[in-house]
N, C-alpha and C positions, 0 to 999 in steps of 0.2 A: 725426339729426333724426327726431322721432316727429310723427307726424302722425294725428291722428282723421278720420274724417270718416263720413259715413251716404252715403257711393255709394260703388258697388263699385270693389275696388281699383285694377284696371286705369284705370278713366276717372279714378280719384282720380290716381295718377303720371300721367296725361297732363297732368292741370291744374295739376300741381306742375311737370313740366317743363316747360310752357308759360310760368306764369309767372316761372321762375328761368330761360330763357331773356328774360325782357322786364327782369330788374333783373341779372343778367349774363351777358351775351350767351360768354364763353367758357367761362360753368362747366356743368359737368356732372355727372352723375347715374349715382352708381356706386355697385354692389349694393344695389338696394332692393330690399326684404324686407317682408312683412306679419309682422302682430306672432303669426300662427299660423306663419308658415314659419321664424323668428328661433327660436320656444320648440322646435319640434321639429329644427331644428341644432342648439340646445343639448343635449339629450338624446339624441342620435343615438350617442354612441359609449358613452352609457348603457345603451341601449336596446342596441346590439350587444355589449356584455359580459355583460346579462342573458340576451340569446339563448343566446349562447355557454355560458355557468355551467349552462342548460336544458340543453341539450346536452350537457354532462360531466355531469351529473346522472342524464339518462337512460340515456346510457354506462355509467354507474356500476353504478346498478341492474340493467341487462342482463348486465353483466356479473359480479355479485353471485346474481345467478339463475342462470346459466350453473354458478358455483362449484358451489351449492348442489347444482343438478341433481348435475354430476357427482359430490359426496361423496358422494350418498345415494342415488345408482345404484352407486357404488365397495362403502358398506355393503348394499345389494341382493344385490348379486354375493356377496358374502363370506359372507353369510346365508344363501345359496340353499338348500344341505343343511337348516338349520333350518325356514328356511321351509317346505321340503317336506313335510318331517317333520309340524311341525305340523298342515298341510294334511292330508295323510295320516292322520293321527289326530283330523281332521274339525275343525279351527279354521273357522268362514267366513270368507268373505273378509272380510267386515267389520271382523272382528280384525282380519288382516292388514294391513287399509289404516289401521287406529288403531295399531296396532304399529308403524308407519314413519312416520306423519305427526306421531304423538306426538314423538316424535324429532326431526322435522324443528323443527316447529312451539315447542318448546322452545329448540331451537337461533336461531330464528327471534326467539323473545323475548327472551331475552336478550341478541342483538344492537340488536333495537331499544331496548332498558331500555339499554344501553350507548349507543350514539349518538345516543337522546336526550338523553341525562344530557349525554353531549361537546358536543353541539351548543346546549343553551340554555347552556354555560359557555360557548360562542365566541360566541355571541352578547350573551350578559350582560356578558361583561367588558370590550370596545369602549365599549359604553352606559354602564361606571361615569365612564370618562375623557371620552367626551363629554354627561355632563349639559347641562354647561351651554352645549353646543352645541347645546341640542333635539333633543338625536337621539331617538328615535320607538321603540316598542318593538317588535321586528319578530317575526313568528310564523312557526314553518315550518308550509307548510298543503299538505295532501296527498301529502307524505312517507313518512311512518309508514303508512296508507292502502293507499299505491301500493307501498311493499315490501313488506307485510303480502302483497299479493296478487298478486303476483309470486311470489315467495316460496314460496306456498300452492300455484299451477301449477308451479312447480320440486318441489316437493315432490310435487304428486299424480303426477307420470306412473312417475316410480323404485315408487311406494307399490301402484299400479295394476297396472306390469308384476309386482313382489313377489306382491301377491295373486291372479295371473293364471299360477303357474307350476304348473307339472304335476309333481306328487309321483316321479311312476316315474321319469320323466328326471332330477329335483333329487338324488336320491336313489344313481341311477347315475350320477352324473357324476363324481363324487372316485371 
């Protein structure tokens, strides 16, 4: 049973149970609900698999970052004789840190040219079989953004150490 009224909810169920006790004295009144607490149970295990998906999302990217980092500390390392050399024969740093981040930052586009491309077909393809369900057309919104710049910090500290090595030691080490 749904019930309007303009006074607040609480004295509204008192007045309903009041008089559904005066036309039957044994019935009673079990889970009332206003019609805001009714729509947010409806949504509630919506609402926690959106959290959840948030959640492996950020996971995701954290851990995409982490990758990144360590490949292009892995390439750092392998570099190092070059690098130094370079240095040594007076590159600034500023090369340096375009010589790794170009790198990275390619590596970087392309994965995102990639999984945008995957990701509006998995989203497109749902939406062809439910047209005529009104299904809605949904955008990924601060994705692309948010790994771009992830991404960018995974990338500058390998690029930063790189440009930060001391020729005489790179050079003596092999």
């Amino acid at each position: 049973m749904a019930i309007r009224g303009a006074v607040p909810a609480d004295s509204l169920r008192a007045q309903f149970d009041k008089v559904l006790h005066e036309v039957a004295p044994d019935a009673a009144t079990v889970d009332v609900k206003t019609i805001h607490e009714a729509v947010e149970d409806s949504f509630g295990s919506q609402t926690l698999i959106a959290h959840l998906l948030e959640s492996f999302a950020a996971l995701a990217l954290m851990i995409a970052s982490v990758g990144l980092y360590g490949l292009l500390s892995f390439a750092v390392a392998q570099r190092t004789r070059e690098i130094g050399l370079r240095i040594a024969l007076g590159a600034p740093q500023g090369n340096i840190l375009n010589l790794i981040l170009r790198r990275a930052l390619l590596l970087v586009a392309i994965g995102l040219t990639v999984g945008g491309a995957l990701a509006w077909f998995a989203v497109r393809s749902p939406q062809l079989y439910l047209r005529r369900a009104g299904a809605r057309r949904s955008h990924l919104r601060g994705g692309r953004p948010g790994s771009a710049a992830a991404s960018f910090i995974a990338a500058w500290l390998p690029a930063r150490r790189a440009a930060s090595v001391d020729p005489i030691l790179a050079l003596r080490s092999e």
